[in-house]
DSSP file (Angstrom, degrees, kcal/mol; ACC not computed):
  #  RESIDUE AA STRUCTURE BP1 BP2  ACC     N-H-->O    O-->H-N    N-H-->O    O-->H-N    TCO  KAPPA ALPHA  PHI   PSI    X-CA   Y-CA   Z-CA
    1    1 A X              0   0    0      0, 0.0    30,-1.6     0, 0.0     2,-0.3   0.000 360.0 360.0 360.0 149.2  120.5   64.4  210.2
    2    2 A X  E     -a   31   0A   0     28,-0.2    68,-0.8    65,-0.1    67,-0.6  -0.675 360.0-162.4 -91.9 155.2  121.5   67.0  208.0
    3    3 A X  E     -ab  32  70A   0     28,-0.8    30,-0.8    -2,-0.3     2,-0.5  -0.958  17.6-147.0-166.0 128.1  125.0   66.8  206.2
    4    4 A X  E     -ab  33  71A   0     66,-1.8    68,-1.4    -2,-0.4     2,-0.7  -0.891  15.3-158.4 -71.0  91.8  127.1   69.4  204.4
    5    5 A X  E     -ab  34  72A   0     28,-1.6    30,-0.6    -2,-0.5     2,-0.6  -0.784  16.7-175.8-123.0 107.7  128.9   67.4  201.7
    6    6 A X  E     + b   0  73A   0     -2,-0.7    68,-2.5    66,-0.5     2,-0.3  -0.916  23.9 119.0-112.7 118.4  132.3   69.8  200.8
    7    7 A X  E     - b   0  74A   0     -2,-0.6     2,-0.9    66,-0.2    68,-0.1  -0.841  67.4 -51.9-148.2-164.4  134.5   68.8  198.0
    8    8 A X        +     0   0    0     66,-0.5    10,-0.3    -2,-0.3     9,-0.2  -0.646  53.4 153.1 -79.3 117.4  136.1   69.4  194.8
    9    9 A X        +     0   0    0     -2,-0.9    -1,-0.1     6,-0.1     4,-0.0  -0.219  35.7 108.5-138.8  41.4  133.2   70.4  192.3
   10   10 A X  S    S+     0   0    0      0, 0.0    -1,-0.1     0, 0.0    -2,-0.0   0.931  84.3  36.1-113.7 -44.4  135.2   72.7  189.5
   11   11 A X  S  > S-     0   0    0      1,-0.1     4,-1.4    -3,-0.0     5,-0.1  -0.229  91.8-101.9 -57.8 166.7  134.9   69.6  186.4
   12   12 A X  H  > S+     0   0    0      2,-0.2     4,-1.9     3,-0.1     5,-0.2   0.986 119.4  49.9 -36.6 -60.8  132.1   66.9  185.5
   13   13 A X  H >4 S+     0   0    0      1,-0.3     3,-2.2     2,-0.2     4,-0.3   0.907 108.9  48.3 -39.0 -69.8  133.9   64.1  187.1
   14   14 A X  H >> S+     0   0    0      1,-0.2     4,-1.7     2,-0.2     3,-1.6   0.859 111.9  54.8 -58.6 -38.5  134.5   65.9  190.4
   15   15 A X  H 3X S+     0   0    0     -4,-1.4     4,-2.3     1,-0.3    -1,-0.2   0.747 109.3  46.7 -67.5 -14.1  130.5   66.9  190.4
   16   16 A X  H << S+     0   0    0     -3,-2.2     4,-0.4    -4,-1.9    -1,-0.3   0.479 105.3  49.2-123.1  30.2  129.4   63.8  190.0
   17   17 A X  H <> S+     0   0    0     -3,-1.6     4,-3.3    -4,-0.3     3,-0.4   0.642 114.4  59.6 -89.3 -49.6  131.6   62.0  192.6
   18   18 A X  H >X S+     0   0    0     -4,-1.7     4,-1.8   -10,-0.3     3,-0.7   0.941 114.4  36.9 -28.5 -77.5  129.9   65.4  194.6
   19   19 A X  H 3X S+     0   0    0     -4,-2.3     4,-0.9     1,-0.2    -1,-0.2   0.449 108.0  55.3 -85.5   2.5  126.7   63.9  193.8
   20   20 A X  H 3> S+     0   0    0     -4,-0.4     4,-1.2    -3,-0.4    -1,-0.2   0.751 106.3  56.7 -35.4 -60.3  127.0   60.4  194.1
   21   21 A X  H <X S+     0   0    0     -4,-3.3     4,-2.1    -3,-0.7    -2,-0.2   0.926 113.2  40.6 -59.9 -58.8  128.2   61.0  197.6
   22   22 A X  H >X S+     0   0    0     -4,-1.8     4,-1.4    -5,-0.3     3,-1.2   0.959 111.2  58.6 -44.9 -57.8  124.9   63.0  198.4
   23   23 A X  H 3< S+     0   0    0     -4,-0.9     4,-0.4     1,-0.3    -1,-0.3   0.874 108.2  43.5 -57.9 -51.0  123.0   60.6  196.5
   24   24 A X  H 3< S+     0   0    0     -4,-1.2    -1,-0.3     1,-0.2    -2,-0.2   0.799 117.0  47.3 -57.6 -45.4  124.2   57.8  198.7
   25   25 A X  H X<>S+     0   0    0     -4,-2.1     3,-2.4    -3,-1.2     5,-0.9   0.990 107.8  52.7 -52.0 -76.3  123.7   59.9  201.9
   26   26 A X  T 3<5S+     0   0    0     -4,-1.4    -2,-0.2     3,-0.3    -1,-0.1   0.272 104.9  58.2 -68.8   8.3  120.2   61.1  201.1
   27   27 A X  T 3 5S+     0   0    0     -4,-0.4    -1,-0.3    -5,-0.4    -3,-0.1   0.335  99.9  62.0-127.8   3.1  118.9   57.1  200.4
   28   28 A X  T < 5S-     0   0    0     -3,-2.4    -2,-0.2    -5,-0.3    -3,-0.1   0.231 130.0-105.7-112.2  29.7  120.0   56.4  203.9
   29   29 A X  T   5S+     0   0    0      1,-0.3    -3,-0.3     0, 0.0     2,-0.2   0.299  79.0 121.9 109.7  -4.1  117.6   58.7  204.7
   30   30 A X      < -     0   0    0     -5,-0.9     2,-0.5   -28,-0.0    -1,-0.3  -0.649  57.4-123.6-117.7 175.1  119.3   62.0  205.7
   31   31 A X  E     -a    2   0A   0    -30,-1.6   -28,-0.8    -2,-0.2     2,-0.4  -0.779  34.5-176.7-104.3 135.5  118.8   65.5  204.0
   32   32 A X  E     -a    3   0A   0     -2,-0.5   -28,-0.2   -30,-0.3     2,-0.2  -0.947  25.2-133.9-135.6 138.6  122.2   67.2  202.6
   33   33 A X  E     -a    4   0A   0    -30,-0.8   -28,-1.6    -2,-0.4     2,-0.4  -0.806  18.2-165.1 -88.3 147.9  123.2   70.7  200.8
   34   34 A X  E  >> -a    5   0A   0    -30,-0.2     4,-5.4    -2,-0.2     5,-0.8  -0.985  20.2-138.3-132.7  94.0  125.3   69.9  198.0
   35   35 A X  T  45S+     0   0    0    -30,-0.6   -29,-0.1    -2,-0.4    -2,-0.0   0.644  99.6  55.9 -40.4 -21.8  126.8   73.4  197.1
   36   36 A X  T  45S+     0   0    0      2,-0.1    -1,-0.2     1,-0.1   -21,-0.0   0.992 123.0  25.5 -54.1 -75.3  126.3   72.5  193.1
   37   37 A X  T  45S+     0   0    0     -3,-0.3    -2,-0.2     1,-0.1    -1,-0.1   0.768 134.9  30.2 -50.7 -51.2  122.7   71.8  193.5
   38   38 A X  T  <5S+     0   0    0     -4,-5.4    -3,-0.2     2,-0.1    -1,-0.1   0.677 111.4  77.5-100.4 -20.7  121.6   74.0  196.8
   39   39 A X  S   <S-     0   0    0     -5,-0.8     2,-0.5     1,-0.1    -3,-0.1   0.131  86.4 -87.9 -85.7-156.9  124.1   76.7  196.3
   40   40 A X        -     0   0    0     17,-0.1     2,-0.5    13,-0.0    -1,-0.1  -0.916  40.2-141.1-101.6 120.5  125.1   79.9  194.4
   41   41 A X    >   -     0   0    0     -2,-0.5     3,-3.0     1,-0.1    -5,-0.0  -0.897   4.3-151.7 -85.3  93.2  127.0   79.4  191.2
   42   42 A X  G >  S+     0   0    0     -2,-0.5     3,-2.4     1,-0.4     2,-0.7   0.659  92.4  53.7  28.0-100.1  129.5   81.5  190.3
   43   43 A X  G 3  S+     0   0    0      1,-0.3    -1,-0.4     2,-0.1     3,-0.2  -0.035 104.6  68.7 -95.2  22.1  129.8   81.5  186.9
   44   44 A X  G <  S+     0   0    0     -3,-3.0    -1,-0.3    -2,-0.7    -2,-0.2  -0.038  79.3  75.7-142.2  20.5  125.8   82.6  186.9
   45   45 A X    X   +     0   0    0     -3,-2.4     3,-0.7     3,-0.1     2,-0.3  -0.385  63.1 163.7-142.0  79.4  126.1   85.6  188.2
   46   46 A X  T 3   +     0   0    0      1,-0.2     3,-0.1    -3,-0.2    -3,-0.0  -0.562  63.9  26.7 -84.6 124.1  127.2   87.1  185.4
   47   47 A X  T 3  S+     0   0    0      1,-0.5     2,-0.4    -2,-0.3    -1,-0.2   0.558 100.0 106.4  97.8  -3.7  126.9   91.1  185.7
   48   48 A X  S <  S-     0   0    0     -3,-0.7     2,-0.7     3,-0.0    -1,-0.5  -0.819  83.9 -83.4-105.3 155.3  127.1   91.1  189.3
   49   49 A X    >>  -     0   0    0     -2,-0.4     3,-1.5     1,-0.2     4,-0.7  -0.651  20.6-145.8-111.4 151.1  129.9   92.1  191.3
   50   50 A X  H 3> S+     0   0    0     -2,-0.7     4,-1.0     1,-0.3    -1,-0.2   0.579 104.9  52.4 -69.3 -10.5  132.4   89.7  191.8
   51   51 A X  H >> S+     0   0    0      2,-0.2     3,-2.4     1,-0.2     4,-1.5   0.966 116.1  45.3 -73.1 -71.7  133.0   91.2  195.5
   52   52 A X  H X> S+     0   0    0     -3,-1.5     4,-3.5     1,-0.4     3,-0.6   0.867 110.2  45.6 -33.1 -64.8  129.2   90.7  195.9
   53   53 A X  H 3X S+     0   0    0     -4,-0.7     4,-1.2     1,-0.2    -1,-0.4   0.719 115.2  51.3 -70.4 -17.9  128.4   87.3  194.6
   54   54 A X  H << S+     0   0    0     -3,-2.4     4,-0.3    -4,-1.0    -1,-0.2   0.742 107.2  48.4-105.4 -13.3  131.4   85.8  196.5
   55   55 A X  H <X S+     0   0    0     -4,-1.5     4,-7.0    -3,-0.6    -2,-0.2   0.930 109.5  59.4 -82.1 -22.3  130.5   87.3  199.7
   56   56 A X  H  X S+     0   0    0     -4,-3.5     4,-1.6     2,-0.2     5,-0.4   0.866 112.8  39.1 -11.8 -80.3  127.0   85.6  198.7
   57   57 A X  H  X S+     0   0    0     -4,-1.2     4,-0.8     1,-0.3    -1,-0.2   0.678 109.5  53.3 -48.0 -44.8  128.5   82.4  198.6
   58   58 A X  H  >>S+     0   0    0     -4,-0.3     4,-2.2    -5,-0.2     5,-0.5   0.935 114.3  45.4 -78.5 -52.8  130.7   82.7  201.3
   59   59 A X  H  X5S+     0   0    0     -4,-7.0     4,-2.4     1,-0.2     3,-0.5   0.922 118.0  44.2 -40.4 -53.8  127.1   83.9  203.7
   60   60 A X  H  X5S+     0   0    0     -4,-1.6     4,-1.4     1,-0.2    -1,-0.2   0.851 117.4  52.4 -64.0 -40.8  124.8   80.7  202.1
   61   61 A X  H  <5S+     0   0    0     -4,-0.8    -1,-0.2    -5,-0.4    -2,-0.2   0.879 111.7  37.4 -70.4 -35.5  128.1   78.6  202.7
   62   62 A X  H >X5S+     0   0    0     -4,-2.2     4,-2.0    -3,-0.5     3,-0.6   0.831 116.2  58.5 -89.7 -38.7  128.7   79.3  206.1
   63   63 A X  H 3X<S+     0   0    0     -4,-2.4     4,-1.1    -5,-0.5    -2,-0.2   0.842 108.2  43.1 -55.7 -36.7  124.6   79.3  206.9
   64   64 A X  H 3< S+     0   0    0     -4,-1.4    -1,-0.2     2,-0.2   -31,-0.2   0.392 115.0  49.9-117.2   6.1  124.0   75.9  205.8
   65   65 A X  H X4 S+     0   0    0     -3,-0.6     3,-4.8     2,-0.1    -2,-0.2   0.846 110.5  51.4 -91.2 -65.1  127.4   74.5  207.7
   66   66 A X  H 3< S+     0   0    0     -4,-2.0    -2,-0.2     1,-0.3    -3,-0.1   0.841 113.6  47.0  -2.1 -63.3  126.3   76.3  210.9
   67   67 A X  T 3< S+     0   0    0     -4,-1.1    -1,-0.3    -5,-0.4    -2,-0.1   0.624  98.0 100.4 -68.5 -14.4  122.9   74.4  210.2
   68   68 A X    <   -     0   0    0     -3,-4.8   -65,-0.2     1,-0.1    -3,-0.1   0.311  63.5-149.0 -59.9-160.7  124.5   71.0  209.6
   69   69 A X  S    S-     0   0    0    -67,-0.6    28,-0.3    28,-0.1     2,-0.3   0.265  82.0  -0.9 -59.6 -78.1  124.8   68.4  211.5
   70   70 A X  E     -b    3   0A   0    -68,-0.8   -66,-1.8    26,-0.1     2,-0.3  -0.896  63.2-129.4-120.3 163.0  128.1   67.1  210.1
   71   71 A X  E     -bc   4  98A   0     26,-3.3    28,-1.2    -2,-0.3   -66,-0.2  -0.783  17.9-146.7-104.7 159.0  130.4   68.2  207.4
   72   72 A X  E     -bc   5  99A   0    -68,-1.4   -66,-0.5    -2,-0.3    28,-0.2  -0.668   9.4-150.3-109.0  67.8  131.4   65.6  204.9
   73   73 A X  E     -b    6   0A   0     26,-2.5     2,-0.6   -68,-0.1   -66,-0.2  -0.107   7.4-159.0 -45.1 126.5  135.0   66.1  203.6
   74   74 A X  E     +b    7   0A   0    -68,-2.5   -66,-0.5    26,-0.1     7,-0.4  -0.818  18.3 178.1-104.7  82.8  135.3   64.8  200.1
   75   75 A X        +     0   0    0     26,-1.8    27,-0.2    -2,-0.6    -1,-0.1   0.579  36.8 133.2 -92.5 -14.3  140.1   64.4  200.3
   76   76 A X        +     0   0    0     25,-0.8     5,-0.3     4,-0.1     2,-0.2  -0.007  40.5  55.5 -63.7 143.1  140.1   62.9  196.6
   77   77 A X  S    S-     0   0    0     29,-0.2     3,-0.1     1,-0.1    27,-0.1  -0.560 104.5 -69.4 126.5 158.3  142.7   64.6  194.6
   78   78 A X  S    S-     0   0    0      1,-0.3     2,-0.4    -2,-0.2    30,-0.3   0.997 126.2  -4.9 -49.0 -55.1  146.4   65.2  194.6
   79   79 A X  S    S-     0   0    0     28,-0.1    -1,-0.3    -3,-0.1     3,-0.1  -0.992  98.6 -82.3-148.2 156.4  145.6   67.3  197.3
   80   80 A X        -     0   0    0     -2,-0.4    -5,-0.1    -3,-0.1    -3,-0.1  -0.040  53.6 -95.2 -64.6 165.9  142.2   68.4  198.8
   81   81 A X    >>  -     0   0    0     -7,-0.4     3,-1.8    -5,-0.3     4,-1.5  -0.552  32.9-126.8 -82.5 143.1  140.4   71.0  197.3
   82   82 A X  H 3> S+     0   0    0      1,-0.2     4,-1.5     2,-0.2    -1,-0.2   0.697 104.7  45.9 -55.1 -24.1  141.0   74.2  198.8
   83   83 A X  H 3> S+     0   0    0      2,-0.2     4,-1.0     1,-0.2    -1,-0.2   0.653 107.2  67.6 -97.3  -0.6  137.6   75.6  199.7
   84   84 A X  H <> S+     0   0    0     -3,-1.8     4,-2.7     2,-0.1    -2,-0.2   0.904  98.9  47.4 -49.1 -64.1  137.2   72.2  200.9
   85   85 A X  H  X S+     0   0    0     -4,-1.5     4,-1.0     1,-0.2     5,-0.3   0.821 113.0  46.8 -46.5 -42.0  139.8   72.9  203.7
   86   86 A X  H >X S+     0   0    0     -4,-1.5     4,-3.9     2,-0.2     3,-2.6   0.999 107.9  53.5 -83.4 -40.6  138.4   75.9  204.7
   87   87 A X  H 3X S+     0   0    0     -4,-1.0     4,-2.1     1,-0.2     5,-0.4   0.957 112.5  51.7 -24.7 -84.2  134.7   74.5  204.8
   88   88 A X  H 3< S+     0   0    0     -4,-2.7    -1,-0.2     1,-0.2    -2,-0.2   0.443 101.5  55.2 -18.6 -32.8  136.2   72.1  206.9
   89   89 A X  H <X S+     0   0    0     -3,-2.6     4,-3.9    -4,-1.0    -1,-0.2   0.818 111.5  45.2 -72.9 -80.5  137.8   74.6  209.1
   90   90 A X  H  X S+     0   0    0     -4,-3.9     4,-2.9    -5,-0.3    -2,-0.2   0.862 107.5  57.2 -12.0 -57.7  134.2   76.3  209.8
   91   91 A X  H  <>S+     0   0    0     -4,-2.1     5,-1.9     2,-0.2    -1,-0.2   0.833 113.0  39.6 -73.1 -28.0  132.8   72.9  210.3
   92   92 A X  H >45S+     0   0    0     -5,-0.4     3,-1.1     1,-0.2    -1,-0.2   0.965 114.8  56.8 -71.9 -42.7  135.8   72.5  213.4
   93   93 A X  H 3<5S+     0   0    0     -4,-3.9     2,-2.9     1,-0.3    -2,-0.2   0.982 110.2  40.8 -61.0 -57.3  135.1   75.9  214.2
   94   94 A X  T 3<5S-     0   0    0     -4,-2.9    -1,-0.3    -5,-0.2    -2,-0.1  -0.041 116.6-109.4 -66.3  35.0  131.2   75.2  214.8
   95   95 A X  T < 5 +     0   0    0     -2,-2.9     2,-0.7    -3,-1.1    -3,-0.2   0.640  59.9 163.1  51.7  -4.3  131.8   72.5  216.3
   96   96 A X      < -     0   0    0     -5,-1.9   -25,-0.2    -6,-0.2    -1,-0.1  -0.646  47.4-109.4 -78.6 114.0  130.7   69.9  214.1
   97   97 A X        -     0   0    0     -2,-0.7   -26,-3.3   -28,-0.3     2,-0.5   0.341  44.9-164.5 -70.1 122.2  131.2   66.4  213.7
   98   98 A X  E     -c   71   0A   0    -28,-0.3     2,-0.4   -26,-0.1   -26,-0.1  -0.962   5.2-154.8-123.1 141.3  133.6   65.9  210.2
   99   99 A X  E     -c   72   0A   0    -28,-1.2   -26,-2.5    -2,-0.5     2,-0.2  -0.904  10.4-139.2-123.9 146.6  134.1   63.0  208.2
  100  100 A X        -     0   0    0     -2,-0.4     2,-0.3   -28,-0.2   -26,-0.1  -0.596  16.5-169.4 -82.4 136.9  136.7   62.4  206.4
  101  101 A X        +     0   0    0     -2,-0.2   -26,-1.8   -29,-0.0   -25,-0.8  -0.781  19.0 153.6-153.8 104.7  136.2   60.6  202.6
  102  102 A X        +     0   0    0     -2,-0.3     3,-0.1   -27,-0.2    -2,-0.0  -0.953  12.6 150.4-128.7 130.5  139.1   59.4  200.8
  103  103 A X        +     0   0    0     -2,-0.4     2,-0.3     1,-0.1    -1,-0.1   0.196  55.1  91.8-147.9  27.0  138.8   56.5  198.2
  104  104 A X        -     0   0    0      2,-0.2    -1,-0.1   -27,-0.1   -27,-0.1  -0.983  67.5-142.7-120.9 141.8  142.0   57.8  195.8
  105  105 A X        +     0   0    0     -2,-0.3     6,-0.2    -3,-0.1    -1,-0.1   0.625  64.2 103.2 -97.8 -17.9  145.2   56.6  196.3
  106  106 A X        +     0   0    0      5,-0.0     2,-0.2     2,-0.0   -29,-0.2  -0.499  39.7 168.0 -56.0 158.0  147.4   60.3  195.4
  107  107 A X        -     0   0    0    -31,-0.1     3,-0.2   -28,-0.0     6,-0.2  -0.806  39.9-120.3-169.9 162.6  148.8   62.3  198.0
  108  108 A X  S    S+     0   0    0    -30,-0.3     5,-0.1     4,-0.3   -29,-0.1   0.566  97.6  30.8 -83.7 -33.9  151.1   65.0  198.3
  109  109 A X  S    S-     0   0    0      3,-1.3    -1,-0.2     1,-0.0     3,-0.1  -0.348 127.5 -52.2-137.8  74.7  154.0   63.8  200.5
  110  110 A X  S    S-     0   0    0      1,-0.2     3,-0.1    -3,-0.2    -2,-0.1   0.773 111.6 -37.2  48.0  73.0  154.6   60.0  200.2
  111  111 A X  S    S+     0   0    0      1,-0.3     2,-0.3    -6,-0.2    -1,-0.2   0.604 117.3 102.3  82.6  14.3  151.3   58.4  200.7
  112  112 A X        -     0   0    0     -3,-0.1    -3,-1.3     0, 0.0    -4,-0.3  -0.797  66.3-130.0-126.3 154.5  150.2   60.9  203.4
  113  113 A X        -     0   0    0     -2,-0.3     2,-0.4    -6,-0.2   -34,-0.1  -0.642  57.8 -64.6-115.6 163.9  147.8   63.8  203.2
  114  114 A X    >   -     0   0    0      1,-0.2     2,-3.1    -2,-0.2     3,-2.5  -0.369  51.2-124.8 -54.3 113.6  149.0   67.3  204.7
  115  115 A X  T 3  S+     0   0    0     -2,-0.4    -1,-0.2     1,-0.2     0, 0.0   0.257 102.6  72.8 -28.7  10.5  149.4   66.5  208.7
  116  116 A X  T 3         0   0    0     -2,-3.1    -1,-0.2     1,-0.2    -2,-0.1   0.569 360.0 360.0-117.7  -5.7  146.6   69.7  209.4
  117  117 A X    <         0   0    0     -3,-2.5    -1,-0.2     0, 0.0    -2,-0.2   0.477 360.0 360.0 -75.0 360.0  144.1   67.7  208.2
């Protein structure tokens, strides 16, 4: 199976909880993009324009959910990361199986994550 692993990936920490999770996936045998590694980076397409590279991002992003299997939701954090959510959104739209992956105790409204999740 293939698996989409979307989370918070903007520090160290959070990129290698990112790639842990893959790592874990991809030694029970299944193949996963991990936007750090398989994707388009931002902050390295320097001299391009911003319009461009983001719709880039947003095309590669959308291709390789499309392609999945399942999405992985990565919820750690005060609240999830936003381009999580929307990934996530995609993944519902395309039909695709999403899991949920929470192993931090914060939340936003007293011990509960936002009800739209």
């Amino acid at each position: 199976m293939k698996i989409y692993c979307a989370g918070p990936l903007f520090n160290p920490a959070e990129r290698a909880e990112m790639a842990a999770i893959a790592k874990a996936i991809e030694d029970d045998g299944h193949e996963t993009f991990l936007p750090q590694r398989d994707g388009l980076e931002l902050a390295k397409a320097e001299g391009v324009a911003p319009k461009l590279v983001s719709q880039a991002i947003f095309d590669l992003d959308s291709y390789h959910i499309r392609d999945s299997d399942i999405l992985l939701f990565n919820m750690n954090g005060r609240v999830p990361d936003d381009g999580a959510c929307v990934k996530a959104g995609m993944a519902y739209a395309f039909r695709k199986i999403i899991i949920l992956y929470k192993s931090d105790c914060r939340t936003l409204i007293n011990g509960q994550d936002t009800p739209l999740i």
